[in-house]
Every structure is written in structure tokens, then in C-alpha cells.
C-alpha positions in Angstrom: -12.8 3.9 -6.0 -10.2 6.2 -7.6 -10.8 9.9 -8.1 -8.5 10.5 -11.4 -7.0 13.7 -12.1 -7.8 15.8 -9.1 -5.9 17.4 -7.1 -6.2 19.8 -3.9 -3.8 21.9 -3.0 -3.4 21.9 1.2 -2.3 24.2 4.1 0.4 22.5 6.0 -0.4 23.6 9.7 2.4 24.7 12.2 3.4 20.8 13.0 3.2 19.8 9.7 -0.2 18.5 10.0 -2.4 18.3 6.9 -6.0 17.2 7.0 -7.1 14.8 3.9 -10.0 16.2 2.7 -13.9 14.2 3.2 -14.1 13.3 -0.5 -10.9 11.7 -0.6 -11.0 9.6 3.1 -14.4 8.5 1.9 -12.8 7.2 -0.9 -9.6 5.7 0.4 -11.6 4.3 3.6 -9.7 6.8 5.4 -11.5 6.7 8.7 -11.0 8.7 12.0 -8.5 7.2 14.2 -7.2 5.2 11.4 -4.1 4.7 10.8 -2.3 5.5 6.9 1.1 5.0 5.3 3.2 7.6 4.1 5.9 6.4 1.3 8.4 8.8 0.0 9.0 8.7 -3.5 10.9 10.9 -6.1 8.0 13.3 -7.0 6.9 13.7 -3.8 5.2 11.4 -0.6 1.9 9.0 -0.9 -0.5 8.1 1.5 -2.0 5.3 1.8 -4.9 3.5 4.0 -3.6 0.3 5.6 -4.8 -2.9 5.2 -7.6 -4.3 7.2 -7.3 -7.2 9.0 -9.8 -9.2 6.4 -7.9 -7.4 3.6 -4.7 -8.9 5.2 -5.6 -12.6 5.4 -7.2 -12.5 2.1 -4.4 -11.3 0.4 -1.9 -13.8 2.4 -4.5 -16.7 1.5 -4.5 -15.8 -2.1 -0.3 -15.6 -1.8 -0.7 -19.2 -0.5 -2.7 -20.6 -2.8 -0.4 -19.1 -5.6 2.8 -21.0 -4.1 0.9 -24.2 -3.2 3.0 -26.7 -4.1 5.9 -24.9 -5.3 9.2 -25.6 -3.0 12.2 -23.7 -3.6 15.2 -25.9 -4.3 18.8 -24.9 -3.1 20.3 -22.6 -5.9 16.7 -21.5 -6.8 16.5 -18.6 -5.3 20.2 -16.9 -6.4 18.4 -14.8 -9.1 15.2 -13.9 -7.3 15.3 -10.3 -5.9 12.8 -10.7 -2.6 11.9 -7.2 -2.4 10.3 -7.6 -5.8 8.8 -10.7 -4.8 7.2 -8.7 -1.7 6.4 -5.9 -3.7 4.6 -8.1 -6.2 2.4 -9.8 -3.2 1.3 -6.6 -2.2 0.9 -5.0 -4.9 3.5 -1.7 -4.7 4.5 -0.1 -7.4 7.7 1.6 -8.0 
């Protein structure tokens, strides 16, 4: 679920704590004692849930069943850029 255009301004506490309002850890499956990822980027930082561990394997099986089959040949790879390739699997976006 994706809550599009909204936005919350926050109070940045004296450690540089911010809390993530209910609507939006609901949303996210943000859940105490969870852990998140922050990613800088040029406009500013993202957070983001991590995976869970069924999330995880399914998205490693599904990455398998795409390469099934496929075996990289020496010279093959010269042109591939591997942080694409990651980002790709996962499913970041620049």
C-alpha cells in the first residue's frame, strides 16, 4: 500500500531521532523493534522496511528461476555493470 502525495512534516528530537508516524508504519509494515533502511539520495534520505525473511527467499527463488539455465561464458560479462544487475533483483531505483 502506497499513500501518494502526502507528506508530514517532523520534529527532529535532540539525537536526531524522528518517530514515523502510525499511518505510515502501518503501511510500510513498519513494526516496533523492526529494523528499516535509510538510503541517502540527492533530494534528501528514504526509509525503508527491510525484507522479511519469506520476502527474501521469495525474491532469491524468483532470481533463480530467471537465470535457470543461463551460464555466463568468459567475456560475457565485460559489458555488464553488476550493481545494476543487483539493483535490478531488488528492485532499487535510482
Amino acid at each position: 500500500m502506497v499513500i501518494p502525495l502526502v507528506g508530514i512534516r517532523l520534529k527532529v528530537g535532540p539525537k536526531g531521532q524522528i518517530v514515523i508516524p502510525k499511518v505510515f508504519r502501518e503501511a510500510y509494515g513498519i513494526k516496533e523493534g523492526g529494523e528499516v533502511i535509510i538510503e541517502p539520495k540527492d533530494e534528501g534520505l528514504v526509509i525503508k522496511r527491510t525484507l522479511t525473511r519469506e520476502e527474501l527467499l521469495k525474491k532469491l527463488r524468483e532470481y533463480h528461476k530467471k537465470r535457470e539455465g543461463k551460464t555466463a561464458r568468459l567475456g560475457e560479462l565485460k559489458g555488464v555493470s553488476l550493481e545494476d544487475e543487483f539493483d535490478e533483483v531488488w528492485g532499487i531505483e535510482e
